[in-house]
N, C-alpha and C positions, 0 to 999 in steps of 0.2 A: 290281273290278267293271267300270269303264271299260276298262280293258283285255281284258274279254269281248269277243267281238263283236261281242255284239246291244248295245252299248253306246256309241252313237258319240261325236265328240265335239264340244260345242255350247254356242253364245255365251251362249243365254240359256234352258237347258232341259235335263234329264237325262231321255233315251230308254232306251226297251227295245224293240227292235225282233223280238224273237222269247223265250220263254219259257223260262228256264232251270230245273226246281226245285230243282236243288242249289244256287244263288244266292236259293233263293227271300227266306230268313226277310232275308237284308242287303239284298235289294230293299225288301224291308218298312220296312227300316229306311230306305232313301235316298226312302224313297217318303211317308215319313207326312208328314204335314198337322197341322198345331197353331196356335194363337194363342196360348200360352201358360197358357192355362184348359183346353180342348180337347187331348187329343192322339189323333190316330188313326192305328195304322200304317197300314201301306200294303198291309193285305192285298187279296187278290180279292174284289169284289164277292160272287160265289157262297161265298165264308167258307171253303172247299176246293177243292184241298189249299191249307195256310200251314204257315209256319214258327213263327211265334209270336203267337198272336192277339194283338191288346190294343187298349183304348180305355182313356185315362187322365184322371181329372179331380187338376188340379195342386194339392196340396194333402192329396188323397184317400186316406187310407193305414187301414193296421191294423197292432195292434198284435203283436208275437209274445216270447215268453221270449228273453232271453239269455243263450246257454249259458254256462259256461264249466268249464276244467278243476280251475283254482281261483279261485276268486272274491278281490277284495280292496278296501278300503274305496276308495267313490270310485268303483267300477267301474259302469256304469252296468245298470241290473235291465232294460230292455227295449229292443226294438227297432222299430222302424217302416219299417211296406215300402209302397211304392205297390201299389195293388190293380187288378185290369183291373175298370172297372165294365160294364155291361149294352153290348153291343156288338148300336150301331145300324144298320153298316155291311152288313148283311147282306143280301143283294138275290138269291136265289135264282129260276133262271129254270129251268121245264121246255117242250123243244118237242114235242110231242104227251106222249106216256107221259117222257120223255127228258129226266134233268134235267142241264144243261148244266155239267159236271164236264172239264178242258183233259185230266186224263190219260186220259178217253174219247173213242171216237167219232175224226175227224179235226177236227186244229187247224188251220187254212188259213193263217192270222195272228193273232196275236197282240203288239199295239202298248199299251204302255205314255208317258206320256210328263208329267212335272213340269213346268207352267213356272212359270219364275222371275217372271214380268212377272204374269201371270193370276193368281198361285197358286191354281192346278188341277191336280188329277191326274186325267187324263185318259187313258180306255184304249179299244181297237178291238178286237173280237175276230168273226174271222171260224172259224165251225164249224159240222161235219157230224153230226148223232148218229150211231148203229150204223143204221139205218133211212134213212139218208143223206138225214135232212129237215137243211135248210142253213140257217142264218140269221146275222144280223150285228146286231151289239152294239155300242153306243156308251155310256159314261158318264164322266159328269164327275164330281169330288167337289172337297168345298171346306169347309173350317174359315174359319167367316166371323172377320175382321177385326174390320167392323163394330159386328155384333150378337155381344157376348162370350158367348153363350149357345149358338150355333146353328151346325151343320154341317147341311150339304143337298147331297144326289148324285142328280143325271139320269139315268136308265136308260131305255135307249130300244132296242128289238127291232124289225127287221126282217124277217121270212122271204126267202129267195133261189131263185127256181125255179119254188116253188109255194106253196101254201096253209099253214098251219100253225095247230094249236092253241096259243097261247100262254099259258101259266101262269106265273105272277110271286108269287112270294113274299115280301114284304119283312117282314121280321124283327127285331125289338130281344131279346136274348138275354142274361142273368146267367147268374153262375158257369158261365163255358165252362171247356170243360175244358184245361189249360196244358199243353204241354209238359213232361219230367223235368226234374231237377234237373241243372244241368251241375259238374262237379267243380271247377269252375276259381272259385276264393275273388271274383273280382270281377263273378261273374254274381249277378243278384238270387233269393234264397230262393223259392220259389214256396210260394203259399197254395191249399190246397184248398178250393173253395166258403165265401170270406168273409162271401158276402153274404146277411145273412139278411133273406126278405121283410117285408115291414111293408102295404103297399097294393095295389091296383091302382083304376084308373080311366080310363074309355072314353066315347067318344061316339060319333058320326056320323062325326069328322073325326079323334081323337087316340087318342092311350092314352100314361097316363104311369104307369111302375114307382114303387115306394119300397122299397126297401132299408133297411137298416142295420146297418155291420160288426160283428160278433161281439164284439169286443173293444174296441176302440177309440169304439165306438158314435157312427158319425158316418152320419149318415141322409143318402139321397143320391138323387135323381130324374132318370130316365131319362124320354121322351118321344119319340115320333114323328107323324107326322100327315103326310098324303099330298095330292098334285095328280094324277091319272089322268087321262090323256088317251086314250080308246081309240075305234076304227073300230066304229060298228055295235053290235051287240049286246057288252056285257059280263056278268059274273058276279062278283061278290066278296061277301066276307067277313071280318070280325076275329073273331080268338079270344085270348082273353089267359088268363094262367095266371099263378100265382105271379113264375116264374122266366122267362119269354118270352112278348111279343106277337105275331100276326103279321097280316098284312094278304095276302088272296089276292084277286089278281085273274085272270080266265080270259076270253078270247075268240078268236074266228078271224081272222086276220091274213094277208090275201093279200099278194100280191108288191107292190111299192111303198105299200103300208101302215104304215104302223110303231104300235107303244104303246107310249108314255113313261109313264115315272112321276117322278114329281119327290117326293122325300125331303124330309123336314126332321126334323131331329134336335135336342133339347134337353135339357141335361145343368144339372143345378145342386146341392149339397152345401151343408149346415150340421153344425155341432157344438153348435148353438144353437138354430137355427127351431125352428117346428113342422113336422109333416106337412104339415099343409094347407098353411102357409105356401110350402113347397118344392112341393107339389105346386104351390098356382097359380104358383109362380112358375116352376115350369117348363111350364106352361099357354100362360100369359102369352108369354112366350119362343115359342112355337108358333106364336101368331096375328099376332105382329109379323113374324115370317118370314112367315107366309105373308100378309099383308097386302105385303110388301116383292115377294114373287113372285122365281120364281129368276134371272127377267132381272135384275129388282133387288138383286138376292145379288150376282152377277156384278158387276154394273156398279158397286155397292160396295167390291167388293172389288177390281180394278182399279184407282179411284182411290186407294185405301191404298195402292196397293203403286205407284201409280205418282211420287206423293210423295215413299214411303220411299226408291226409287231415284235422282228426280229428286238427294238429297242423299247418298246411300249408294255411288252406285255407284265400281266401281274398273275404272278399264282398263287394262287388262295387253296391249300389245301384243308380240309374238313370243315366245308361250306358249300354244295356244290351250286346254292342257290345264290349266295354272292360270287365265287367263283364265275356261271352268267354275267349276272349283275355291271362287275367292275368290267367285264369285256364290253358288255352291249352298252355300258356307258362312255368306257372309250373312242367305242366304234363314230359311235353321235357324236361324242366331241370333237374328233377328227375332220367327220363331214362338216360339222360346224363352221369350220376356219383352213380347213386344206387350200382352195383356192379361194378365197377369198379375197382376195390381192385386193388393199387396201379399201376394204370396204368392212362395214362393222360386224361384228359377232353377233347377233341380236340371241333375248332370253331362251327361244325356244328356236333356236338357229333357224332353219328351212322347213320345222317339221308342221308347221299348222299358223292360222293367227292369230292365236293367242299373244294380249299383250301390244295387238296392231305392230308383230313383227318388230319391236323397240328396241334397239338395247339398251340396258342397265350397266351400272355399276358391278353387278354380276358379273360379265365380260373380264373384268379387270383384277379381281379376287380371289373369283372361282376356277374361270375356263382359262386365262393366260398362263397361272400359275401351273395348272395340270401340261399345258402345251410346250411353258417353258422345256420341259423337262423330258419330255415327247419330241415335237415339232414346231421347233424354234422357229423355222424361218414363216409359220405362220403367225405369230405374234411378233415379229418384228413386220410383217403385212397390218394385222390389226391395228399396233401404234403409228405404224406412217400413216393410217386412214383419221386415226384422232391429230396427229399433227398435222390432217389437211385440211383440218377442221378447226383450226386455230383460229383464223379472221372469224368465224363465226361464236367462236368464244369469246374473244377480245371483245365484240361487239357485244354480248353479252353481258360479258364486266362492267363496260361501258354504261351500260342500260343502268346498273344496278350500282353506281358509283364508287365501282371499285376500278381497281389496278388489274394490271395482268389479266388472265384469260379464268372466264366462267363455264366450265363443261359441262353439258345439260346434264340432268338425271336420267330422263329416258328423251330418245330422241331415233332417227332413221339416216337423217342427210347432217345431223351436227348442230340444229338449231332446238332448243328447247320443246318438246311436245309436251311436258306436261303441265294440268289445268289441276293438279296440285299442288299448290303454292307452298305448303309447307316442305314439300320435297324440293318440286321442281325451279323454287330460290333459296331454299337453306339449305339443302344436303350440298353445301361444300366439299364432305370427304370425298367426293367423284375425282377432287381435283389431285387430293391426296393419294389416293387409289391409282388413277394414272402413272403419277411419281413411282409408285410403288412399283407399277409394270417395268415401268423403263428401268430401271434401276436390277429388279430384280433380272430382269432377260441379258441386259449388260452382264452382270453378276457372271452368268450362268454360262456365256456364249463368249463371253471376250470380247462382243463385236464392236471394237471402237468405233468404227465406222458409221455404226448406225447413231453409235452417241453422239458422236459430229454434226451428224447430217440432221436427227430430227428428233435426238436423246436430250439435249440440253437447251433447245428451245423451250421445249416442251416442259422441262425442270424452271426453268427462270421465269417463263409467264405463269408456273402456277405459285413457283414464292413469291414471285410479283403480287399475289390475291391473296397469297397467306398474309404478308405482311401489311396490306391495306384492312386487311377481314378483321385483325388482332388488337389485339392494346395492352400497355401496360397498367398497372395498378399502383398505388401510391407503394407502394410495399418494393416494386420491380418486378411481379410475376408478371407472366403474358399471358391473356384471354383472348379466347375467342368466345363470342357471344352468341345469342340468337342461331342457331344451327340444326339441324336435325341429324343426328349420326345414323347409324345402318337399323335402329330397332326404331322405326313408325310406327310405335303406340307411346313414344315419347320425345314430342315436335318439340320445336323450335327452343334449343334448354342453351344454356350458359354451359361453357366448357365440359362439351362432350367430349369421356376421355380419349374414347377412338377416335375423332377427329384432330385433337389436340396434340396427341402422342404422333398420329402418322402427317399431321401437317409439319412438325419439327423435325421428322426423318427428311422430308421431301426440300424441306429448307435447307438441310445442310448437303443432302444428296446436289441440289445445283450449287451451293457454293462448292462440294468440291470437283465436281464437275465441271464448271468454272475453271477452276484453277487447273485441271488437266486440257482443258485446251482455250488457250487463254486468246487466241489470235479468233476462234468463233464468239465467246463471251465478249471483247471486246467490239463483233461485229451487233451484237444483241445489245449492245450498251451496257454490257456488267461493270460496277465500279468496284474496288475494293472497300469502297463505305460501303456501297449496297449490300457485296458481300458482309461484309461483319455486320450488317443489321442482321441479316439472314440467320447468322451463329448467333446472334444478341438473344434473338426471341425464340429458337428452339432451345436456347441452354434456360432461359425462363420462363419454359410452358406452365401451366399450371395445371398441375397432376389432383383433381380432386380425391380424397383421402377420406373415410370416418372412422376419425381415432379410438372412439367408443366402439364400433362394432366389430374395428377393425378388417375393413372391405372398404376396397376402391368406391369410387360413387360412378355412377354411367354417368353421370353426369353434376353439377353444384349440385345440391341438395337432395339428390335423389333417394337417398336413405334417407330423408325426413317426411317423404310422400305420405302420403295413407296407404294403405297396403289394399290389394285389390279383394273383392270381397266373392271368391271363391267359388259354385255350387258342384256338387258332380253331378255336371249332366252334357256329354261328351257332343249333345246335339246343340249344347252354345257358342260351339267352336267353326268357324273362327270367329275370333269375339268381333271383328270391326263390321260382322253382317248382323248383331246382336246389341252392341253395345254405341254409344253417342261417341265419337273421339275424343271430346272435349273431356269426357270421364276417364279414357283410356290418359289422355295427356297428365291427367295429375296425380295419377295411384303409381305404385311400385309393380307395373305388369310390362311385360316385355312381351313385342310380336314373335323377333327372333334375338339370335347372339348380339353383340352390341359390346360389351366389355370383354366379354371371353373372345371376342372376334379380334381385338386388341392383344390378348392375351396371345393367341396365337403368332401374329403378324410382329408385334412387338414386343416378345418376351421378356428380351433381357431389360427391361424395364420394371420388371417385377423379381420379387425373390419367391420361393418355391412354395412358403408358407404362404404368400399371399394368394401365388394362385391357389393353393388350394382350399383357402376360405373365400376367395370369391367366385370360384366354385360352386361350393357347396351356399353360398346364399345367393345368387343369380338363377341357378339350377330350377328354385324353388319358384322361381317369380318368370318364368320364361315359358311360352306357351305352344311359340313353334309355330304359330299360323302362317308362315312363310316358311319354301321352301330351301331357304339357305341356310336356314339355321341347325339341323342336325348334324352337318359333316363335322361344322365346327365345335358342337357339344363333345363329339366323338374325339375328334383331337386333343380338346384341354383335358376330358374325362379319362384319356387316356395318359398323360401325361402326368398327371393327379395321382394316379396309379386305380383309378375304378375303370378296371379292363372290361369288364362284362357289361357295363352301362356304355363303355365307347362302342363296344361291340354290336348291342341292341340298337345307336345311332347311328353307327355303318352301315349296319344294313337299311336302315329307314331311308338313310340316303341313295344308295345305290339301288334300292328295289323300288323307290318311288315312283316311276311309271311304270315299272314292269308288273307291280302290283294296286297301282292306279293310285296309290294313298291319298291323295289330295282330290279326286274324282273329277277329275279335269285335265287327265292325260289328252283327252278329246280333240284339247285345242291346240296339242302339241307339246314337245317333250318338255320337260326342266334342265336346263342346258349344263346349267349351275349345280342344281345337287346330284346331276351324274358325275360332271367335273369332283365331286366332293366326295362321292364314293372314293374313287383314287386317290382322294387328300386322306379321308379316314381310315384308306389304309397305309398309305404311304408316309404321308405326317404325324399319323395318329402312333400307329401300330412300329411303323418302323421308325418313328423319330424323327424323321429330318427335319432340318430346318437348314434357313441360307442365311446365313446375318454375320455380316463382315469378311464377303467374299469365301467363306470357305465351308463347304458344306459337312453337315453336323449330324450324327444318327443317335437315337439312344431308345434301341427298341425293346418291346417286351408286346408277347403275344397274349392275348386272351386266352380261357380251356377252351373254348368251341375251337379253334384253329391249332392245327398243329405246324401245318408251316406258310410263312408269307417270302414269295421270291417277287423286286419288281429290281426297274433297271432306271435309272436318272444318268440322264446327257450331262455331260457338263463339260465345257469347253474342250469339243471338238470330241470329246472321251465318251464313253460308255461304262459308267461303274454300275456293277450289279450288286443285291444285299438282299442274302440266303439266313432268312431269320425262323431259327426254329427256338422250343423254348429254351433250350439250354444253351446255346451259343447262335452268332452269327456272323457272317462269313461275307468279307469285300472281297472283291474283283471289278480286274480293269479288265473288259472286254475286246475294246478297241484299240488300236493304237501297237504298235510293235514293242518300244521301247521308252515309252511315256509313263510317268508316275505321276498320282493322283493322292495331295495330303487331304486327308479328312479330320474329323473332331469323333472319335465314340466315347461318346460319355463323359466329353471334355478331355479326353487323351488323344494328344495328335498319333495319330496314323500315318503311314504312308503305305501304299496300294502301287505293284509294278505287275504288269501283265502276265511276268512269271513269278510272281510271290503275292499269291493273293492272302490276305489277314483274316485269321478269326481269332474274336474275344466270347471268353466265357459271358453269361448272363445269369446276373442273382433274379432276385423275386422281386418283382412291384409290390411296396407295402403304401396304402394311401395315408396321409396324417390324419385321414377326418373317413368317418364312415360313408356309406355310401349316400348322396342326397337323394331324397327326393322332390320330385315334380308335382306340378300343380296336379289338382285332381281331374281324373278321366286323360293326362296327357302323359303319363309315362310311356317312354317306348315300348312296342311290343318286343316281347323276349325273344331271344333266339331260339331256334328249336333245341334241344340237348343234344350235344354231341351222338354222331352215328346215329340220329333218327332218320325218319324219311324226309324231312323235311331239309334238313342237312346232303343225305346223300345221291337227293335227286329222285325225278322218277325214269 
């Protein structure tokens, strides 16, 4: 996409400078607007042409059958998809007879443009009908921050030349009609006409829809309500129907005249209220925007965002194309989970349905970790939505004759949706990965409170399923069996070490969790036996090892596989639309990271030589047809000291929608390898890590960068870390008279808001040359320092 032309490149904002439709539906997608309740792509105001409509309430789904060719106990009966609910975005304009349609008529300009700082999408369009009356178009749109209820978009006409009748249609619309179905297994199912009506209700100023899915029967409230601002004499009218409102306005508009109309849009869902209740309460929602007024929208939603940056932002100096990058990923990740108030992160947040809207394990790795450190108190939302979602895990475990709680691999409402068995009943690290959230956000926040309340539950039902999942061996090791860890081209194996190393964190993470509040543990039934099983079988995981090659195993015998049998031809990739699984499951190929993703997460479990031979022999066997797997290439690579291969996986990750890499931005963003751009610089490049309460830096830049500044929250603080090659430099930000110990480079620190630290920086030397990767899948290179490509256009 950036590499379009009409796409330039830009410190704090993603332009469109002329209109492409074959780019259309992935503009859609780089375009949408969310708070994490909210999602709206980014289509055109006039609703035609798009690529893939959609307005998404997070949460919002239906139900549908899960196929299968043979069913088997434990397999889960249904599925859930996000649904496009009643799409308010719709602002249709005719200039006399002539409705303002870009593939008619002449387009003069056509200006799109996101920024990062406003968050607004903000568009200009300058056009001629067939009749050659001219006129010019301004709108803004905005998914408020603020108000978790309410999106509101400006539309304001001008005539150019001469006089012009002016018609304006604004429109709130259910069951639009979708797009076909795409062949490609990880585009989302489409639903024909989900939503069946229940209401309608109108006034002077509103009209608000009521729905209710077919199946899944969750009733849901659509709303719009208008500010008109026009010259002289006007003409309007509402008309509502089942299935669509619409509001018309008509007048004559000479040349320096304009008519605005100002939107306000409100969305609200239960699976509980009543009608009425939803209805006022998306009423309600109507007259507090419009009491706020859209300057007040604006001026709202600027200071959110100027906050979130004030502590969020990252500067990438000599890059101006990751410089974008790490912004416009931020920017998504933010909308991803801002309000979200207890409801889940899904892979591709609010931006498309790709995925059927699910989330992953992703959530918990990728996008919490970036948030911890950002926008905590949305990841303590996130986790209280997975600890609402416990009786549905239990039951689960249950199903599956286990102990403690089973948390799905992909799911929407907390019940299992996936009809792959190899994931969707062995990939246990979900449970681990949870662990890992709570733990880490505790870490980070101090917030006991949350440990209390919904931190050490959540720890004890999932050692409760470590410990049922596991066993010992005649020797005393502890195994876990039959599992699928994070790389799906090698199912269901015996002691996956990423599962096994972070199920023993998360074991003793509640034992001692446990033991700091021991009056909740005692309400959970914790024993002191239970505890000390807990410690028993994390202190004897079993760490697979090959003493010969000297590399970790991903798994028991994984180094005795057959080796994958290689061609260069970049069009086999991804191999699982090419190759049988059953072949992928027994050679030595990797979809994405899987041991180095361990390597990250649980370092201090390896020594420094190890990582960097399993490195350089993982490197070699990893193919990357998933999007998660570059940021974390980029972090061990960096660590390793091969800066310039972390560097060419930074950007793979950061630039992935903005440069479509995977060709399937379409269906909506990658939630996760945005989140990872900010891990591959901030983990990668600058070092850090959290392991054992006290946060740890050891950085070294790449040549293509000459400096990286970002800033990490940490209990209540603001420490900032100004890394150029020669030295770098801590500061506490926040706080008057608070000090902050850190680790550089394993020397404690201490950081006070008037004596900020700087330590010199030697040279990253790697122990092992640089590896390479499979054929046809090395990352592409960075541009050379001060090219165009680097400094922008």
């Amino acid at each position: 996409m950036i590499r379009h032309g009409a796409y330039p490149t830009e410190p704090w904002s993603v332009s469109e400078t002329a209109l492409d439709l074959n780019v259309l539906a992935q503009s859609e997608s780089l375009f949408a607007l969310s708070n994490g309740h909210i999602g709206l792509r980014g289509n055109l105001d006039e609703g035609e042409p798009y690529g893939i409509p959609g307005t998404y309430l997070n949460g919002f789904y239906e139900k549908k059958p899960q196929p299968y060719a043979e069913a088997g106990y434990g397999f889960p009966e249904t599925d859930q998809t996000l649904v496009d609910v009643a799409n308010g975005k719709l602002v249709r304009l005719l200039v006399d007879d002539a409705p303002l349609d870009v593939r008619y008529g002449d387009l003069h300009d056509h200006h799109r443009r996101l920024d990062l700082r406003s968050g607004m999408l903000e568009r200009t369009v300058d056009w001629s009908s067939a009749a050659q009356t001219r006129v010019r178009v301004r709108s803004r749109r905005l998914v408020s921050f603020s108000q978790r209820a309410i999106a509101a978009i400006e539309y304001v006409v001008e005539p150019v030349g001469s006089a012009a009748r002016i018609t304006v249609q604004s429109e709130l619309v259910a069951n639009e009609q979708q797009p076909g179905e795409s062949t490609d297994p990880r585009v989302a199912a489409v639903l024909g006409h989900p939503l069946a009506p229940v209401a309608q209700d109108r006034d002077d100023r509103s009209v608000v829809l009521l729905h209710r899915t077919r199946a899944s029967e969750l009733l849901v409230g659509a709303g719009m309500g208008h500010i008109v601002e026009a010259p002289g004499r006007m003409a309007s009218e509402v008309v509502v129907s089942e299935d669509w409102a619409r509001l018309t306005v008509s007048c004559t508009v000479q040349p320096g005249e304009q008519l605005r109309v100002v939107k306000l849009l409100a969305y609200g869902w239960s699976s509980l209220r009543s009608e009425t209740a939803v209805r006022d309460q998306v009423a309600a929602a109507l007259a507090g925007a419009r009491l706020t007024g859209w300057d007040g929208l604006v001026a709202e939603q600027r200071a959110y965002l100027d906050e979130f940056w004030d502590a969020a932002d990252v500067v990438v100096d000599g890059d101006a194309e990751l410089q974008q990058a790490v912004r416009f990923g931020l920017f998504h990740v933010l909308q991803s989970g801002a309000r979200a108030e207890r409801r889940a992160i899904p892979s591709k947040g609010l931006t498309g349905l790709g995925y059927d809207g699910h989330t992953f394990w992703d959530t918990e790795m990728f996008v919490l970790p970036v948030l911890t450190y950002t926008h905590p108190s949305s990841v303590a939302d996130a986790l209280r939505w997975r600890h609402s979602t416990l009786d549905r895990a239990r039951a689960r475990a249950a199903e599956l004759h286990l102990a403690g709680a089973a948390f799905p691999w992909r799911t929407i409402r907390g019940d299992e949706c996936s009809g792959y068995w190899p994931a969707g009943t062995a990939a246990f690290h979900i449970d681990a990965d949870i662990a890992d959230a709570v733990v880490r956000y505790v870490s980070a926040t101090g917030d006991t409170g949350f440990e209390r309340e919904v931190g050490l539950e959540l720890l004890v039902e999932i050692a409760r399923l470590f410990v049922s999942l596991g066993h010992y061996d005649r020797d005393g090791g502890w195994h876990i069996d039959g599992v699928t860890g994070p790389d799906e081209y090698s199912a269901v194996t015996d002691d996956n070490l990423y599962t096994n190393l972070m199920a023993a964190r998360a074991l003793v993470a509640a034992a001692e969790a446990s033991l700091r509040h021991p009056d909740v543990a005692d309400r959970l039934g914790v024993t002191p036996p239970e505890t000390s099983v807990w410690r028993g079988a994390a202190a004897a995981v079993h760490v697979p090892f090959d003493a010969v090659l000297g590399v970790h195993q991903q798994s028991a015998g994984f180094t005795g596989h057959a080796e994958w049998d290689f061609d260069d031809d970049e069009d086999a990739y991804p191999l699982f639309l090419h190759a049988p699984y059953f072949d992928l499951y027994r050679k030595q190929v990797l979809k994405q990271a899987d041991l180095i993703l361990a390597m990250h997460w649980c370092g201090d479990a390896f020594t420094a030589e190890q990582k960097a031979r399993n490195v350089d022999y993982y490197e070699r066997r990893t193919v990357r047809d998933s999007s998660l797997s570059a940021c974390t290439q980029a972090i061990l690579a960096a660590e390793t000291g091969h800066l310039d291969l972390a560097y060419d996986y930074a950007r793979e990750a950061a630039l992935i929608d903005l440069h479509d890499l995977q060709k399937n931005t379409h269906d909506g963003l990658h939630m996760a390898s945005l989140a990872g751009g900010w891990l591959a610089l901030v983990a990668g490049f600058g070092g850090f890590r959290d392991t054992g309460g006290t946060p740890s830096f050891d950085p070294a830049l790449p040549q293509g960068l000459t400096r990286l500044r970002f800033s990490v929250r940490w209990q209540g603080l603001r420490l900032t870390v100004d890394v150029r090659h020669s030295a770098v430099t801590y500061a506490v930000v926040d706080g008057a008279t608070a000090s902050l110990v850190l680790l550089h480079a394993g020397e404690e620190v201490t950081v006070t808001p008037d004596a900020p630290v700087t330590r010199e920086l030697g040279i990253r030397v790697p122990l092992l040359q640089r590896p390479a990767q499979p054929p046809g899948r090395s990352p592409e290179p960075a541009p050379p320092a001060g090219s165009e490509g680097n400094r922008g256009r």
